[in-house]
C-alpha positions in Angstrom: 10.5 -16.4 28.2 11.2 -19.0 25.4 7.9 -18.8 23.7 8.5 -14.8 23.2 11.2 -15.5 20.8 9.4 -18.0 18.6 6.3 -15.9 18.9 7.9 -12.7 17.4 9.6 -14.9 14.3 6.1 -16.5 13.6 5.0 -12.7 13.5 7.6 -11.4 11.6 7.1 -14.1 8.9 3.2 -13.4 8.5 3.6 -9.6 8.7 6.0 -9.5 5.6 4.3 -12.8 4.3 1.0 -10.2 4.1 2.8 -7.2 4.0 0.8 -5.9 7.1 1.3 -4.5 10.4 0.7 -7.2 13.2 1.0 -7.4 17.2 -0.3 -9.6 20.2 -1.5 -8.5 23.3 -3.0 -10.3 26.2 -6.5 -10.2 27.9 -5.2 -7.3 29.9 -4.2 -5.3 26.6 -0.4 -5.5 27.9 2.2 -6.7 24.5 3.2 -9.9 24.8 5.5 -9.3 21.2 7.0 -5.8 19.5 4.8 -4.8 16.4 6.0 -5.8 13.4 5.7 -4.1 10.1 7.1 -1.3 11.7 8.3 0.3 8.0 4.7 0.1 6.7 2.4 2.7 6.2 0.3 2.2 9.7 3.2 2.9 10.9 4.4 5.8 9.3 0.6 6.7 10.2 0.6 6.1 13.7 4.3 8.5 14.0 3.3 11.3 12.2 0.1 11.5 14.7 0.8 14.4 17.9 0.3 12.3 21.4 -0.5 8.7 20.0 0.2 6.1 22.0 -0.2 2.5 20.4 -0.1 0.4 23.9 -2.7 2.8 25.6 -4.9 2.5 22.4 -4.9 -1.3 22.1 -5.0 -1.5 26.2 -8.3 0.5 25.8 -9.9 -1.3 22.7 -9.3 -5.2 24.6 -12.0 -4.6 26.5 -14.0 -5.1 23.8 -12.6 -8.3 22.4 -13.1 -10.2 25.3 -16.6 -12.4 23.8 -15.0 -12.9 20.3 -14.7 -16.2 18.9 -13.1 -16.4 15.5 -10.9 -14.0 13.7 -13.2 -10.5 12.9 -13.1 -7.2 11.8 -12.7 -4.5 14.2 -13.3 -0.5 13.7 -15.1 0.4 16.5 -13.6 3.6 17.6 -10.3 3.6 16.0 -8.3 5.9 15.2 -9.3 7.6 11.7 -11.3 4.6 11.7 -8.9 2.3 10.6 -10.3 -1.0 10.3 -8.1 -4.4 11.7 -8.5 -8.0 11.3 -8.8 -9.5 15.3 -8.2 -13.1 15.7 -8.4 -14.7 19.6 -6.2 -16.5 21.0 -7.2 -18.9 23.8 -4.5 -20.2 25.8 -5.8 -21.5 29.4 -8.6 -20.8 31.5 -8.6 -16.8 32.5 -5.7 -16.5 30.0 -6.3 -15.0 26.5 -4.5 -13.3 23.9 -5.4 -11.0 20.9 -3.4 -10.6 17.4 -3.9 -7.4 15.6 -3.8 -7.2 12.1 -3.8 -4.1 9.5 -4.6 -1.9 8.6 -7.0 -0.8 5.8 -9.8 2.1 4.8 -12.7 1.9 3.0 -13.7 4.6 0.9 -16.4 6.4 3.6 -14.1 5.8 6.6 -11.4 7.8 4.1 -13.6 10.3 3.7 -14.7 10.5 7.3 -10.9 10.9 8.2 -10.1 13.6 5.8 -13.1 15.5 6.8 -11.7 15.1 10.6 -8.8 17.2 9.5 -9.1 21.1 8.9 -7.5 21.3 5.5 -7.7 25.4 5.5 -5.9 25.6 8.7 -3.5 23.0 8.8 -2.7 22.1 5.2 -2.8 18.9 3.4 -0.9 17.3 6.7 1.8 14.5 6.7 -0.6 11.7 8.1 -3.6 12.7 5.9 -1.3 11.9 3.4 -0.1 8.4 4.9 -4.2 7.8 5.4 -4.6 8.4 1.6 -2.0 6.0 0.9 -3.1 3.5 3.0 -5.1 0.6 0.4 -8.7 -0.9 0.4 -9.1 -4.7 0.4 -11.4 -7.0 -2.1 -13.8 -9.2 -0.2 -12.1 -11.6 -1.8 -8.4 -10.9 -0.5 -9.7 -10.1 3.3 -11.3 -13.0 3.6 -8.1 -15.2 2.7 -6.5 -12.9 4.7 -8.7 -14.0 7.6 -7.9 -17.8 6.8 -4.4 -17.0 6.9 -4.5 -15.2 10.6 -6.8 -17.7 11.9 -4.1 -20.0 10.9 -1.0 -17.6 12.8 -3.3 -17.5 15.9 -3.6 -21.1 16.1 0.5 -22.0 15.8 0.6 -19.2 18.5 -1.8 -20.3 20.8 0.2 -24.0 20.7 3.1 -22.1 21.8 1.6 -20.0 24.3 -0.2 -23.1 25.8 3.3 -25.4 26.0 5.1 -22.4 27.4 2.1 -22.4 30.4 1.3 -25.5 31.6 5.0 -27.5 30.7 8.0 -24.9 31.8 10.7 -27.9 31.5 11.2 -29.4 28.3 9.2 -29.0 25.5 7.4 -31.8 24.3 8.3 -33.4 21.0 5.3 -31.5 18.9 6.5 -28.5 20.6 10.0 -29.2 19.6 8.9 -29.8 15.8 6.3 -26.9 15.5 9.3 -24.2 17.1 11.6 -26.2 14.3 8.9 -24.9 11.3 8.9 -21.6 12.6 12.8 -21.3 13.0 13.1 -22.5 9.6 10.0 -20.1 8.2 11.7 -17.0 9.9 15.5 -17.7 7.9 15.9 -14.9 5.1 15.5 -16.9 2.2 13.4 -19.5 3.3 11.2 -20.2 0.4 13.4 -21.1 -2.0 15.2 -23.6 -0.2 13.1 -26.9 -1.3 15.8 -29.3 0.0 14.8 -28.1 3.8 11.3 -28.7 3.4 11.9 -32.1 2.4 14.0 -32.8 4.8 11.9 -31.2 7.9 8.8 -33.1 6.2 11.2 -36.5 6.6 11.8 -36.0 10.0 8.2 -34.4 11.4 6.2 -37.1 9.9 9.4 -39.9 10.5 9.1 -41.0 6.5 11.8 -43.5 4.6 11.8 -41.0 1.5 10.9 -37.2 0.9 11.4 -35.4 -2.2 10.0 -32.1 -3.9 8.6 -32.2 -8.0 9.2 -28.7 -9.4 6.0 -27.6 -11.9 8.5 -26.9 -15.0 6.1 -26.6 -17.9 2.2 -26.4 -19.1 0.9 -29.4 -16.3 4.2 -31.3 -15.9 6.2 -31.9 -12.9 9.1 -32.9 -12.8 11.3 -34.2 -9.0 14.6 -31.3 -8.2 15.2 -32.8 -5.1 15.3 -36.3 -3.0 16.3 -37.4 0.5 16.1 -40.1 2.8 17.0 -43.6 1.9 20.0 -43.9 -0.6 17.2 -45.6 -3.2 15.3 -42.1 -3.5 18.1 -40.8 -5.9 16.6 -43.3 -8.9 13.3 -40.5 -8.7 15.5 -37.1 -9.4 14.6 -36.2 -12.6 11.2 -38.3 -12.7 8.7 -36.5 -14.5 4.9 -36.5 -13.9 1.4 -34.5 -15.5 -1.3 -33.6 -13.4 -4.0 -36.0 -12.8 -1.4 -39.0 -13.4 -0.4 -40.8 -10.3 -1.0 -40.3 -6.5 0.7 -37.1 -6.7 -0.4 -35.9 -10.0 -4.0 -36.2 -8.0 -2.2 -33.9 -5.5 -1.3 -31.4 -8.1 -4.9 -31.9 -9.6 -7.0 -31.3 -5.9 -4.6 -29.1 -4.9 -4.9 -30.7 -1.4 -2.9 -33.0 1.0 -3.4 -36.7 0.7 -1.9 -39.8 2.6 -2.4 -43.3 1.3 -1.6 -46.6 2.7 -1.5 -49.6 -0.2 0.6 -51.9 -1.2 3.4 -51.9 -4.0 0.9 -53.3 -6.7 -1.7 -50.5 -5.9 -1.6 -48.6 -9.9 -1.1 -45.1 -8.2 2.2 -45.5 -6.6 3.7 -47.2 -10.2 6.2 -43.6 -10.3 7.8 -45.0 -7.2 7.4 -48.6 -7.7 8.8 -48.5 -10.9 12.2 -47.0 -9.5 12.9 -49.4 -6.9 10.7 -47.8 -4.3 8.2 -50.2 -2.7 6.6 -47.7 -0.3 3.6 -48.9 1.6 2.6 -45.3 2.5 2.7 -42.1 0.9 1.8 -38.6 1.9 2.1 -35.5 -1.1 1.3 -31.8 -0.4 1.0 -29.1 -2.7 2.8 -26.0 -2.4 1.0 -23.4 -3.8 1.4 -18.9 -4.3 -0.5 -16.5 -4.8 -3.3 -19.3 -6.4 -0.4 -20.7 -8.6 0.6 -24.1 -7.9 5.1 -24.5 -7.8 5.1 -27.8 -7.0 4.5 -31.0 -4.9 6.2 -31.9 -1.6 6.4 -36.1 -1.0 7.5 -38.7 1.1 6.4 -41.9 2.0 7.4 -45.0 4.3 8.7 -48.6 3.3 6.1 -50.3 5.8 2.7 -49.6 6.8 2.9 -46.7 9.1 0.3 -43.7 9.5 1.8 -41.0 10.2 0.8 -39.0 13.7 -2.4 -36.9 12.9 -1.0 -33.4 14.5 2.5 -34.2 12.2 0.6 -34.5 9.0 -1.3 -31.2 10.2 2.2 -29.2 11.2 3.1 -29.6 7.3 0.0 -28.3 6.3 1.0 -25.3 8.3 4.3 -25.4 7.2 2.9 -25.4 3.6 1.3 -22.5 4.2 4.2 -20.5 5.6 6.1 -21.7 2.7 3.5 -20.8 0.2 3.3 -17.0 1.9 6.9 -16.8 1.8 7.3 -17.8 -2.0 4.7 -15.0 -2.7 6.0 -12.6 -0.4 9.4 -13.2 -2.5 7.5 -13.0 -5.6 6.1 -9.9 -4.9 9.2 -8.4 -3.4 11.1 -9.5 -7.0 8.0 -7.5 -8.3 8.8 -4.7 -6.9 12.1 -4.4 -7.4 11.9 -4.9 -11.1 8.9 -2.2 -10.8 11.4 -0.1 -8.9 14.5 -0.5 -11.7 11.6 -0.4 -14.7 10.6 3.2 -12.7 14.0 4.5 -12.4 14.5 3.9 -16.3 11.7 5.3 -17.3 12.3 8.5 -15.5 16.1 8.5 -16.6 15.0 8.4 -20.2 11.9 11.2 -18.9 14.5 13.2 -17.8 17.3 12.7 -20.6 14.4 13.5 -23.4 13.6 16.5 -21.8 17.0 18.3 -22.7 16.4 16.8 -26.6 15.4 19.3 -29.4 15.6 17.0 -32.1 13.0 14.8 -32.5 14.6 12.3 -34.7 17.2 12.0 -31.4 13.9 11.6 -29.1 12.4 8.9 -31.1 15.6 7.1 -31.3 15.8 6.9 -27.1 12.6 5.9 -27.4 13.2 3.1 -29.9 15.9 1.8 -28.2 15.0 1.6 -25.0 11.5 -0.4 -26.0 13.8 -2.8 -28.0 16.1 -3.3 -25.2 13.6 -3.3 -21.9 10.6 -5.6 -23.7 12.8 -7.6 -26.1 11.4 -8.8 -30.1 12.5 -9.2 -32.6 12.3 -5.1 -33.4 10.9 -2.3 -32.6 9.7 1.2 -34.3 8.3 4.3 -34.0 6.1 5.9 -36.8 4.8 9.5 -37.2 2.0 10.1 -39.1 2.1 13.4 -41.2 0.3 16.2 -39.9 -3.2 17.1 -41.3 -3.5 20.2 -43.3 0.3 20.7 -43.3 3.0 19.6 -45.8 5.1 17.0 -43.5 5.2 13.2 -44.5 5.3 10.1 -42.2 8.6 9.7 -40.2 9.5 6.4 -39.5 12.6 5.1 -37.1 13.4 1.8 -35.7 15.7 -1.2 -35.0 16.1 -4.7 -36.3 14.4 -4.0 -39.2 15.0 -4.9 -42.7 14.4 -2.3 -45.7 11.5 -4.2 -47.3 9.9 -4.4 -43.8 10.7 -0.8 -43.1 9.0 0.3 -46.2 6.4 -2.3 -45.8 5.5 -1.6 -42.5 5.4 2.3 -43.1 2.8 2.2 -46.1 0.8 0.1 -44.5 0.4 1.7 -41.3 0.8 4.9 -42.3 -2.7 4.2 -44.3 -4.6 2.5 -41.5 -4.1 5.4 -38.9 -3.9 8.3 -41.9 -4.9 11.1 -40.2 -8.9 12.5 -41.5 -10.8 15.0 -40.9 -14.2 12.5 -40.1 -12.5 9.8 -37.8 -13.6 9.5 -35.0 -11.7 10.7 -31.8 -10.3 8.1 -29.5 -8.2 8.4 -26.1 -7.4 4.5 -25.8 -3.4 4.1 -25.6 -4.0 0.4 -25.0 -1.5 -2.2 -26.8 -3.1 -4.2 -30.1 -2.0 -7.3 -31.2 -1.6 -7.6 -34.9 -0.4 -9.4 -37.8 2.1 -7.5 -39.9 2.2 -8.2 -43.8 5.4 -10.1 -43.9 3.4 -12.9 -41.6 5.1 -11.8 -38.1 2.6 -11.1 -34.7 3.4 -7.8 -33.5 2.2 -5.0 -30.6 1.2 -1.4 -31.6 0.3 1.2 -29.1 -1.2 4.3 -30.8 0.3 7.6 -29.8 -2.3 10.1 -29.0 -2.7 14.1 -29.4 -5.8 15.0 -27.9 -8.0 12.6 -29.3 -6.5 12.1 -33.0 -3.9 8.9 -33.3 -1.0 10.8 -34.6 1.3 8.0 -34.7 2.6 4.6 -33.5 4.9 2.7 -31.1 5.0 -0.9 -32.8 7.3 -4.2 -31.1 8.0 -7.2 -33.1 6.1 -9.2 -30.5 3.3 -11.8 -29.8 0.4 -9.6 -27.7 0.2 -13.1 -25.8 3.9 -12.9 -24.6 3.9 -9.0 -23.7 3.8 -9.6 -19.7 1.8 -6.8 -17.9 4.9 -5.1 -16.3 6.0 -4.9 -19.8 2.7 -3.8 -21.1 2.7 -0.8 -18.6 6.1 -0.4 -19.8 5.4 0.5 -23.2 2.5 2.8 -22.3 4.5 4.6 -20.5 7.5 5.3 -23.1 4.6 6.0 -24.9 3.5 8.7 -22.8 6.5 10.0 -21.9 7.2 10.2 -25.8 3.9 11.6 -26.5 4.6 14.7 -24.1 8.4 15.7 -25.4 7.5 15.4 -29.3 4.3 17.2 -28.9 6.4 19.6 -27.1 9.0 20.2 -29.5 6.2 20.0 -33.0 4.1 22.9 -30.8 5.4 24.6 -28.0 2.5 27.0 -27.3 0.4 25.0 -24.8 0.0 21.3 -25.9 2.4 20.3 -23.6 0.3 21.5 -20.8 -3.1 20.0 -22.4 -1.1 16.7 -22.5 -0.4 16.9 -18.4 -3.6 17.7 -17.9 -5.2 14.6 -20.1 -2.5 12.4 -18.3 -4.0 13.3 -15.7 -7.1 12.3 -16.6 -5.8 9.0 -17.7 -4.3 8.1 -14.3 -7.8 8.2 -12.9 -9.0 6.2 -15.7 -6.5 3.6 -14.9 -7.2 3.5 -11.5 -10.5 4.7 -10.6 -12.7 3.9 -14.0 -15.9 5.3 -12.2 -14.4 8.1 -11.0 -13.4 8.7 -14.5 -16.7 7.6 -16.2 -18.5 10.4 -13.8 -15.8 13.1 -14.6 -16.6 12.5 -18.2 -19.8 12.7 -18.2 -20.0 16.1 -15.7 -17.5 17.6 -18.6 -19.6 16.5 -21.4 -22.4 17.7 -19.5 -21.0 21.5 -18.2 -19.2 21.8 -22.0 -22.5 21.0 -23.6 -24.3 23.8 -21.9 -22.1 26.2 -22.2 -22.0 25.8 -26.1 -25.8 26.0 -25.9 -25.4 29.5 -23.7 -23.2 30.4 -26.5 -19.4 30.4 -24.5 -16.5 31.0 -26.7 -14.7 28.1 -27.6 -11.2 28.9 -25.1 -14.1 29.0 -22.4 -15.6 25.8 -23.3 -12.9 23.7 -23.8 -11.7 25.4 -20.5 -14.6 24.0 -18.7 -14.5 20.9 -20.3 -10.7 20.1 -18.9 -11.8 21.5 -15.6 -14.5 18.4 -15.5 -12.5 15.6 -16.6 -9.9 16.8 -13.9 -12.4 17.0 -11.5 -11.8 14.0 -9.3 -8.5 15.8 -8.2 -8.8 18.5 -5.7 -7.6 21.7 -6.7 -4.6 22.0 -4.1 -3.0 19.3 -5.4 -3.4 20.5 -9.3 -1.6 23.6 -7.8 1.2 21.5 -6.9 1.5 19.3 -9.9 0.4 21.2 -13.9 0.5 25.0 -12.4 0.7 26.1 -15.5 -2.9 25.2 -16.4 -3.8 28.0 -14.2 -7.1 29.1 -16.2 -8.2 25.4 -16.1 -7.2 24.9 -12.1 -9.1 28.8 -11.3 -12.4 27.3 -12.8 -12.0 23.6 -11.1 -11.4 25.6 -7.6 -14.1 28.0 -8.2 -16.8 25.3 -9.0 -15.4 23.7 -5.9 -15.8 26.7 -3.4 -19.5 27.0 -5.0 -20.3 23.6 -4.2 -19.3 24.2 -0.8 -21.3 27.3 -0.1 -24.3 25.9 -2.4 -27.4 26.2 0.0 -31.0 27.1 -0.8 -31.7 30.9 -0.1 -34.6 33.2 -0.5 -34.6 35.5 -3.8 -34.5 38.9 -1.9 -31.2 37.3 0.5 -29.3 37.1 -2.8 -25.7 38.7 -3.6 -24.0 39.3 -6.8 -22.2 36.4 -7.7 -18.2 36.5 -7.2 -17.5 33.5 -9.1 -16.6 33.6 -13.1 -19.7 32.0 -15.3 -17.4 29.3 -16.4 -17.2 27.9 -13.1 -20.8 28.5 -12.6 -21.5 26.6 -15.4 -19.4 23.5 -14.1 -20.4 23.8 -10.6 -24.2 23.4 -11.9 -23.1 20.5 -13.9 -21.2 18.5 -11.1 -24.2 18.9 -8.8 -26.6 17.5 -11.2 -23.8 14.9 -11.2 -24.1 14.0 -7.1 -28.0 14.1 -7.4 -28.5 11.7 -9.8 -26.1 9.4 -7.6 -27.5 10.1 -4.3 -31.3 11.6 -5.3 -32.3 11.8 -1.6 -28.9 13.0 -0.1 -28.8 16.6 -1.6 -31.1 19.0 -1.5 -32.6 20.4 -4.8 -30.8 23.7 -6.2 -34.0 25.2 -7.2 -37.1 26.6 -5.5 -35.4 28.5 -4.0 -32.0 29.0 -6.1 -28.8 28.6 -4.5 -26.9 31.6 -4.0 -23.7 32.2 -5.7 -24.8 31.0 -9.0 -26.8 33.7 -11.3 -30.6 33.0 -11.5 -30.9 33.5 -15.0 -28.3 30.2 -15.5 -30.0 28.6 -13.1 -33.0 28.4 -15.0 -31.3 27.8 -18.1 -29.8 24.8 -17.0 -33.4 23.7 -15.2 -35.0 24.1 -18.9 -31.7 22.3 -20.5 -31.9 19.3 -18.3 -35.8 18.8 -19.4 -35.1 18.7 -23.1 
């Protein structure tokens, strides 16, 4: 039928608008449309999953739907417990449709899925891994997310409703809403302002239409104009927000119409050209909460436009709007992409480097040439207790800057004994002597600053790709020189705290409760009097402990002695369950991972005090009694 086609390219354009997986089914749970987002993760999901079968599952869940009202969330009974946004579609009488929308996880329906697998039998599978990659949603972002669907369902219900009560031809609003969608569903849509204004001149039957471009701070300025041969005296126009009938627009950020006369203040930008509009309708077009610009029009005689028109460019705003982010993000990602492959080219071409001068150099370089300013430098502080002096190469610098910069800096992060340890590789905006802003990101060896990545830069111009960017070289530079000054292990300790600092990055709580069970388990063990190998050994097992073990194998297995003390603490947690004295068995696991097993379940009880059971009176098994009750008598002090 006709409608099917313009069904699946209003689909298609919300599903990589939103980046989601989307279909429609009827009341009976048969597919009116294919599934789009077919290349996402659901997908990739759904495939990798023996026997499913996505009709038969939506068939059985539309049961369910039949009462609802407005767009919702649905989980009851999915698969893995995926959750889906579900917005009705009411066409006629005994006729209803459904769009489906997703998916996301929360964090307790992940866990509740990955529990549903049997990791020691079947492995860390292919769609457990798809589930882990699948994201979470803000409240924020779902609930636009809702607005936005709400809005799909109703441009598809209109066509659905046309297509069953008027199978001759379509009726002029039909004809208009299937040319929006057409033109929403062209590759490359959304950066073609000249169509919009033209669709807007002919949907709402306008004299003039034109579109203002933001260019700069809160000024507009017109790109485009159609219509009457008199609209060519506003290209180049220029406008602030708040000035104006449309600078209001830009300033609300809403749709307004206005019917005045020529002498009415507000319409002086067109009047003053030659236009003596009578009416005049502006709508902003904004992405991702940015506002690009201002889409116009207006009429040389008092004429409202139709109600439903001025509504159809609202929607065709919004489709607009979705597209320009959609494109946004898509740039975003391909610069991410390019900015990814560089960085492991340079990863990888460092790695065969034995000079260091020749590392720092790539490193120089390439932050010179991928965030710009007007230089860029590396310094290396000299080692403590050891004869070296500071090192110091860069680019675009003068001699007296050079030598400048070096003795200054090499000064304010000189290496002591008493300063205190730090593990922040975040970029600091500063003033250099010679009166120029500049970036520094601190390289870091443990927890000592042992040098300095510094960009001849305003922090206020370093965009946050570019920012990631340098923490990154910075990273990757960090691991190949400590490598080459000290080959016997702090290499590996540097994978390991990388580690650490991904979670950090990402999952700051995760991190914050990591830190504190390693400060916690390290702390004991110097009070039961542990060498120091063993307690720094524990102490890297905690802050490492939001990773499961299996997949430390995978990635750093040379930290073997660390991993063997995280997966022992692990299995102990496992087994931990309250026993009777006499039902007690040697313990089988080392005292190092007894030691951090104790300390990440004093970790879970204080989160959840009523979800675990105490581990004394009776003592678990599998830890030794007379730790036990050290740890009981060193959590009282």
């Amino acid at each position: 039928m006709a409608y099917n086609r313009q069904l699946q390219q209003l689909q298609d354009t919300y599903a990589t608008a939103y980046r989601m997986a989307i279909a429609i089914v009827d009341h009976t749970g048969r597919m009116t449309t294919e599934p789009s987002g077919s290349d996402g993760l659901l997908a990739r999901v759904l495939s990798s999953t023996d026997g499913f079968d996505l009709r038969a599952e939506l068939k059985r869940h539309t049961s369910y739907l039949q009462g609802i009202q407005a767009v919702t969330i649905y989980d009851y009974n999915t698969i893995y417990g995926l959750k889906f946004l579900v917005a009705p579609l009411r066409v006629r009488e005994g006729y209803s449709c459904f769009v489906w929308a997703g998916a996301w996880m929360d964090e307790q329906s992940r866990k509740a899925a990955a529990d549903a697998f049997d990791i020691r039998k079947r492995g860390d599978s292919e769609t457990l891994r798809h589930l882990r990659e699948l994201p979470d949603i803000g409240e924020l972002h779902r609930m636009d997310l809702m607005t936005k669907l709400g809005q799909m369902a109703e441009i598809a219900a209109v066509l659905l409703r046309n297509d069953t009560e008027n199978r001759g031809a379509p009726a002029p609003a039909l004809r208009r809403l299937r040319e929006v969608v057409d033109w929403s569903a062209t590759p490359g849509f959304a950066d073609r302002e000249a169509d919009a204004a033209g669709l807007l001149l002919r949907i709402l039957e306008l004299d003039v239409a034109g579109f203002a471009r933001k260019v700069e701070n809160e000024r507009f300025q017109v790109a485009f104009a159609a219509g009457d041969d008199r609209s060519e005296a506003l290209l180049g126009a220029a406008f602030h927000t708040g000035e104006g009938c449309l600078g209001h627009v830009a300033l609300i950020r809403r749709r307004m119409v206005w019917s005045s006369s020529s002498e009415d203040p507000r319409f002086s930008f067109f009047s003053q050209r030659g236009l003596d509009l009578r009416t005049v309708v502006g709508y902003p077009l904004t992405a991702g909460g940015e506002m690009i610009g201002i889409l116009f029009g207006g009429t040389f005689s008092f004429r409202e436009p139709p109600a439903e028109s001025v509504e159809l460019i609202e929607l065709m705003m919004s489709l607009w709007g979705s597209g320009r982010q959609a494109a946004a993000l898509q740039e975003k990602h391909q610069q991410h992409r390019l900015l990814l492959r560089t960085l492991n080219e340079i990863a990888y071409s460092i790695g065969f480097m034995h000079d260091a001068n020749q590392v720092l150099s790539v490193l120089v370089d390439a932050a010179h040439s991928l965030v710009g300013g007007s230089f860029a430098c590396i310094l290396l502080l000299p080692e403590p207790d050891r004869r070296t002096e500071a090192r110091l190469v860069s680019r675009e610098m003068g001699p007296e800057q050079i030598h400048q910069y070096a003795r200054e800096a090499a000064e304010r992060y000189r290496p002591r004994k008493d300063a205190p340890q730090t593990n922040a590789r975040q970029p600091i905006g500063r003033l250099a002597e010679w009166g120029e802003s500049i970036v520094e990101l601190p390289l870091v060896h443990g927890r000592q600053i042992v040098g300095v990545l510094a960009l001849g830069i305003a922090e206020e111009r370093l965009k946050e790709a570019e920012r990631l960017l340098v923490m990154a070289l910075a990273m990757i530079g960090e691991m190949r020189l400590f490598e080459l000054r000290n080959a016997d292990g702090l290499a590996r300790r540097s994978h390991l705290e990388l580690l650490g600092q991904a979670v950090a990055k990402w999952n700051p709580a995760a991190y914050r409760e990591a830190a504190k069970t390693a400060k916690l388990a390290a702390d004991f063990a110097h009070k039961l009097g542990f060498e120091p190998a063993s307690i720094e050994r524990i102490g890297q097992a905690g802050l490492v402990s939001a990773y499961e073990s299996s997949y430390l194998w995978e990635t750093v297995p040379w930290n073997a002695d660390v991993i063997r003390v995280l997966q022992e603490s692990e299995e102990i947690l496992k087994r931990l369950v309250p026993v009777q004295a006499d039902e007690r068995a040697p313990p089988d696991y080392s005292r190092e991972a007894q030691v951090l097993a104790l300390a990440r379940w004093q970790s879970r009880r204080e989160q959840s005090p009523h979800a675990l059971p105490a581990y004394s009176s009776p003592a678990p098994a599998l830890i030794e009694e007379t730790l036990v009750e050290a740890f009981e008598g060193y959590m009282r002090e």
